[in-house]
Structures are given as structure tokens and as C-alpha cells.
N, C-alpha and C positions, 0 to 999 in steps of 0.2 A: 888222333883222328876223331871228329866227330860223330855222333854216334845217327846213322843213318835212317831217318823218318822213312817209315813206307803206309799205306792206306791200307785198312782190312778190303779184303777183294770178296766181295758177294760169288753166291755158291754156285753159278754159271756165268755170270758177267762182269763186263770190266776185264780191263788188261793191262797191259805194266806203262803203258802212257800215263793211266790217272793213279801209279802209283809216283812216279815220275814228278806230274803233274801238284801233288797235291805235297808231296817233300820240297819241292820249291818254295810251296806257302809257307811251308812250317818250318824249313829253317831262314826265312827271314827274320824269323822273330831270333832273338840272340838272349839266351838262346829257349826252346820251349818250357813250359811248366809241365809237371807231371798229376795228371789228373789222377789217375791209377797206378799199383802198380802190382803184378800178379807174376804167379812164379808155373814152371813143370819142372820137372825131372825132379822135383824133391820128393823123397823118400824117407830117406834116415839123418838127414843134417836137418837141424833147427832150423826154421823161417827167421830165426830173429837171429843167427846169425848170421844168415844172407846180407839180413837187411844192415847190423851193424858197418860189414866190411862193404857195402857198396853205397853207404856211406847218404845216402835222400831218404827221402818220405815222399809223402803223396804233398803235394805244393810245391816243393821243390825245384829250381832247372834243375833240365837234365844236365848228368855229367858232363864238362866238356870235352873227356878224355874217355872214348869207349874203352879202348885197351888198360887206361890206367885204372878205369873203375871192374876191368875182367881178372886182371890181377891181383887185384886187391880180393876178389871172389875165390878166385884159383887158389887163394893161400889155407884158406877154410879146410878144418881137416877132415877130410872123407869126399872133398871136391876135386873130379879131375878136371875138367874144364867146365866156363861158362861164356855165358853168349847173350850181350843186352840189344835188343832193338823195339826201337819205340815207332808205334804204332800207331795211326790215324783213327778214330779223333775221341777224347772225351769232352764238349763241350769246345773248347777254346784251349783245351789241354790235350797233353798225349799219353797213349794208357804207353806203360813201360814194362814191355816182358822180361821176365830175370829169365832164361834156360840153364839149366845144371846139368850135367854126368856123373853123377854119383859113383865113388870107387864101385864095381863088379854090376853097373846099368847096364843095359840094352842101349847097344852103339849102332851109330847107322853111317856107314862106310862110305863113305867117299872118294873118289881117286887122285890120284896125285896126277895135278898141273901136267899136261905136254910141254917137253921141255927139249929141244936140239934132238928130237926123234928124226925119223921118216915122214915126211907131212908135215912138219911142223910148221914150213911157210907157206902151208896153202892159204889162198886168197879166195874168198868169194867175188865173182866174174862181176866191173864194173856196174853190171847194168841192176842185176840181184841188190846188191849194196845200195844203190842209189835210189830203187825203188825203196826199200825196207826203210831208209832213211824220207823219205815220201811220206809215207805213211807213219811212220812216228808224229812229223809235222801234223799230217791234215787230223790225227785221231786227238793229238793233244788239244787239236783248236776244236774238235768235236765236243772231247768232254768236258772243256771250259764252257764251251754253250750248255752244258748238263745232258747231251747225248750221249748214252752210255749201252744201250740195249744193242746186244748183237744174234744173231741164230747160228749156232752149233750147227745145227741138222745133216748140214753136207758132211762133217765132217771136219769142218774145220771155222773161223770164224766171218762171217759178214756182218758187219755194221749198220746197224742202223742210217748211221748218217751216211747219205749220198756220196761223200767228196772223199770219206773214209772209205765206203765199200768199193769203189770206183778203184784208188788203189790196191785195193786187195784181190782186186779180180784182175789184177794182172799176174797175180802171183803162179797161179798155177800153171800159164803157158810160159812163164820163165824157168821155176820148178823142172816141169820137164824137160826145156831142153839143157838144162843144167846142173840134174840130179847127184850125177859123180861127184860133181865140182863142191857143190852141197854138203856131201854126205863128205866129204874129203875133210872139210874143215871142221863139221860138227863134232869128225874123230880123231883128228890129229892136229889142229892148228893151234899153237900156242898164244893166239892174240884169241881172249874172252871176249872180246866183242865180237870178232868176225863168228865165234862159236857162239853166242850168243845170238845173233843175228840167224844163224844157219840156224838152230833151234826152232827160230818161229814159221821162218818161210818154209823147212821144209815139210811141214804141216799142210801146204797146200798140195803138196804132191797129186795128180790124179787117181795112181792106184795106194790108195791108202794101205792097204796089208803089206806094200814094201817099204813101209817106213816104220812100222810098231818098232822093230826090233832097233833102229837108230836113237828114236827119241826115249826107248827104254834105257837104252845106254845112256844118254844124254843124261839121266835124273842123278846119276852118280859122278855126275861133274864137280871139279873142284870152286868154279863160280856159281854163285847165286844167282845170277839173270838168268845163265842158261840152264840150270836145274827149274826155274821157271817157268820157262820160255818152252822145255821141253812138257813140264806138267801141263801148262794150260793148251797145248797140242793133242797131248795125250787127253783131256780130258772132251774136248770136241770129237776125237776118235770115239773116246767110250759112247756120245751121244748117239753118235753114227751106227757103230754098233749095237746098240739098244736098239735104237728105232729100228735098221734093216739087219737081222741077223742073217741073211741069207750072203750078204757080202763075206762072213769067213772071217770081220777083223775081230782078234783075239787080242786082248789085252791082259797081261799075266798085274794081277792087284800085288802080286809079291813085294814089288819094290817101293809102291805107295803107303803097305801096312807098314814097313821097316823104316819108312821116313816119317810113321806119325813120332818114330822115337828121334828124329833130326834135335839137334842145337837150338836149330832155327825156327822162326816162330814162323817164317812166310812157306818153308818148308811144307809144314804141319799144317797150316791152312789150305796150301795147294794140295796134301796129300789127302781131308780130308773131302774139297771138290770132287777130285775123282770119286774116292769110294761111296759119295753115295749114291753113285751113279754106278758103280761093278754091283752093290749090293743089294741094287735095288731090286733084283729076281730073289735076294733071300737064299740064292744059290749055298749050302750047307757046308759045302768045303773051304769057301771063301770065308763063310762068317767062323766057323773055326779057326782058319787061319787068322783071324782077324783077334780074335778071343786068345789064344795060346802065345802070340807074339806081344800085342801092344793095347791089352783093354786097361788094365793099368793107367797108359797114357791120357786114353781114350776119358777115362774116369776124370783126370787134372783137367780137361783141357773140358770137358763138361762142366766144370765145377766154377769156369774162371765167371768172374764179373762182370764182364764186358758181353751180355746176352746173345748181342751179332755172332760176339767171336766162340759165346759156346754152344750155339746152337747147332750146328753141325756135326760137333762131336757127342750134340746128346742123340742125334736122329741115329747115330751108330748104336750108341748105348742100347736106346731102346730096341734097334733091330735084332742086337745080341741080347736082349731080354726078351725076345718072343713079342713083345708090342707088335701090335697091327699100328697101320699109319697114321689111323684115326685116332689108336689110342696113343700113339708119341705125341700129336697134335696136342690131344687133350691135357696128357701126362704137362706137356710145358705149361700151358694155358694155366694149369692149373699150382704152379709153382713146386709138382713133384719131381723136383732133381734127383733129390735122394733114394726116393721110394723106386724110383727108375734105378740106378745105380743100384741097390740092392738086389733086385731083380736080376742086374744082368752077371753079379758077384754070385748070388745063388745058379744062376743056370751055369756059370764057370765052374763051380763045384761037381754040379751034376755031370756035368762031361768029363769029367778028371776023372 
């Protein structure tokens, strides 16, 4: 199996057409170069024996065998599993994340596949399907023309471009006369795409406080779309919530902190969209929660090379280092990664 190109996704915009979109590019080429290549979950294994057993360097193609080069990883003693996916864009190259689970790491649970359950042939209703498949088409041919800006605000997404938002704005008078039918697959249907699909649309929902608790469930899916599909929902909720708290929607950060410790690299980047957005009141219990389960992570994933892809996890750092916004701003500008990172080691101390 080929090892699956996906686009780093900017920290409110963009959505899985121009990851889609942009993996089409890059595996025409046969197969890509690796511009970078960067690792997390390493702790106590040597980086160079990562790199021995998975066998490239930086110039290299990528492996042509993701599996064959995850087991070759798997074999490393103190590895329980690993997880390579390569990632949009360095240059003309592609930056290549190693993920590890280190024997006695912080796991982040998953559920097992719906399999000949109860629901398991639910169908999403003809007309939901063929809309969602609509809009796939018109957003992919948006963000080939380089439209990509969408508004949260409601609650869920609209597009900038016309011919995208157009279909999107049907979604919600489908949504509700369809909601069961929806929520049926999102929880039981054994075909990932139709749970996949249910994921996105049922973000349009009207009343948004009846759907948190579906697409909370959705992020502990055994597919990767729809653990997607459910984050970048969730994440239009949080804006909604920010902006009008008077609506009552609650979104628990619990299961966003516990996938900064994911496998998966697209995981970890959707987990950190949301939270800078739960965090962004500084609220004490969350940033605790946030410090006790996954600053560790939070540290790697600040630390990586690809600046896009660590900034977001420094904006955490620094908020769990007491930094004001100004001073995160500054702290990056000014190439304090570390000086930050200490900062927010030292405040971990103090709360201990």
C-alpha cells in the first residue's frame, strides 16, 4: 500500500477536498521525494534507530510500501506501533512524519470497525449522499481556482466561493428532515464512507447542542476521514460557541487533548485547530487538562521543522507558559522555541 500524501490544513480553513485535491498532485509523481523528515512519540528509542529500520533520508522517494516500511519500524525494541504519513509540501518535496508508541506511551483509543451489528446497513437517504457528493465536486474545482476561505461563524462551514456555498446551504434543510437517518450511520453503519459523509453534513444540523455529543463520538472512529470530518465540525461548533455563548453549545476538549497523543499526524493537527480555539478564554481546568495529559506532545510537535506545522502547537505551549498573545507572537518572531518550552516545563513543575 502506498503511503497516503495529505496537505497540512491551516488553523480554521480549508477542508478535506484540498487534502484530496492536492494528493492527487503528488502522487502523480512516482513516486514523491522527501524533503523532510520529522518524528513524535519519541521518547526513549534512539532517532537513528528509527531512521536505520525505515530505511530513507531526506532526498529519498518515499517508501513504496507504507506497511512494509511500518514494520520494519514495529521491529525496534521498545516500539509498539508506528504510523508514516507524508505530508504537503516542502518545496516540490514532501515533509515525512515518522509516529511511534513507545512500550508504556500515552495511547489514544480508538474504536473497533461496526461490523454485522444492529445498523450496520444503514444508508444515508439518496438525496443527502448525492448533495455531499455535489459539493465535494464544486469545492474541489474552488480550490483549484485557489479559493479556499470559508466562515465558521454559524457554526458550521460557508465558502467563500459561490457555487461551493450554494451547495452547502442546502445542507441544513436536508440535515433536518433527515437527522435519525444521519445520526444512524454516523453510529452504526459499517461502510466508512457513508460514516464519513454523515460526519460532515451532520454539522449543518440547525440546533447545533444536538449534535456535540454524535460528532464527539465520531472522533474515536476507526476511519481517518471520519475522525476528520467529525474534528473539522467540531471545530466550526467551538467558533460558534466562542462567539455566542448564550447558545449553551459545550464542547468537552477531553477528547481533542488525548488525540494530540494520536498515531496520526492529520489527527494531531485537527486536535490542535480545535484547541486553540477551547483555549482561547485560558479557562484553568482546560489548560490543566491540557498540561497533565499531553504537554510532552505538545513539546515534539512544537519543536518540528516544518514552522506551519509547529505553530500551533507552540501557541498551546505558550498559553500553558502563562505568555500573553502578544508575547507568544513575539516569543516565535523572535526564534524563542525553547525559551518558551521551558517556561511552560517550569509552570508543569509548579502545579505538580
Amino acid at each position: 500500500m502506498a503511503i497516503r500524501v495529505t496537505s497540512c490544513v491551516s488553523k480554521r480553513i480549508l477542508s478535506f477536498a484540498l487534502l484530496a485535491t492536492r494528493a492527487a498532485a503528488l502522487e502523480a509523481q512516482t513516486p514523491p521525494r522527501i524533503g523532510l523528515i520529522d518524528f513524535y512519540g519519541l521518547h526513549k528509542v534512539p532517532e537513528a534507530k528509527i531512521r536505520q529500520a525505515l530505511g530513507v533520508r531526506e532526498g529519498d522517494f518515499l517508501p513504496r510500501s507504507k506497511g512494509d516500511a511500518e514494520e520494519k519500524i514495529d521491529a525496534v525494541s521498545g516500539v509498539v506501533e508506528s504510523h508514516l504519513e507524508a505530508v504537503c509540501c516542502d518545496g516540490d518535496k514532501v515533509i515525512l512524519y515518522v509516529g511511534i508508541e513507545e512500550r508504556g506511551a500515552a495511547h489514544f483509543d480508538i474504536r473497533d470497525a461496526p461490523e454485522g451489528g444492529e445498523g450496520s446497513d444503514a444508508k444515508l437517504p439518496g438525496e443527502v449522499l448525492s448533495t455531499y457528493h455535489r459539493f465535494q465536486e464544486t469545492l474541489a474545482a474552488a480550490l483549484r481556482r485557489g479559493s479556499t476561505a470559508e466562515d465558521l461563524t454559524q457554526g458550521h462551514s460557508r465558502m467563500a466561493d459561490p457555487s461551493a456555498r450554494a451547495v452547502q446551504d442546502m445542507f441544513p434543510a436536508l440535515v433536518s428532515a433527515h437527522l435519525a437517518e444521519i445520526r444512524a450511520v454516523l453510529r452504526h453503519s459499517d461502510d466508512d464512507d457513508q460514516r464519513a459523509a454523515a460526519a460532515y453534513v451532520i454539522g449543518y444540523a440547525p440546533n447545533k447542542k444536538d449534535i456535540v455529543d454524535d460528532l464527539q463520538y465520531a472522533l474515536k472512529d476507526p476511519e481517518p476521514e471520519v475522525r476528520a470530518n467529525a474534528a473539522r465540525s467540531l471545530v466550526a461548533l467551538a467558533v460558534r460557541a466562542r462567539l455566542n455563548p448564550a447558545d449553551g453549545i459545550k464542547i468537552e476538549p477531553t477528547w481533542f487533548i488525548e488525540m494530540l497523543n494520536s498515531l496520526s499526524w492529520s489527527d494531531r493537527n485537527h486536535a490542535l485547530s480545535a484547541l486553540q480555539i477551547l483555549t482561547d478564554a485560558r479557562n484553568a481546568d482546560v489548560l490543566e487538562q491540557l498540561r497533565e495529559r499531553s504537554l510532552s506532545s505538545l513539546i515534539e510537535m512544537a519543536r518540528w521543522k516544518t514552522l506551519a506545522h509547529a505553530l500551533p502547537a507552540f501557541v498551546l505551549v505558550g498559553r500553558l507558559a502563562g505568555y500573553s498573545e502578544d508575547q507568544i507572537q513575539e516569543a516565535w518572531s523572535k526564534g524563542e522555541r525553547e525559551k518558551a518550552i521551558a517556561a511552560a516545563l517550569t509552570g508543569a513543575k509548579k502545579a505538580r
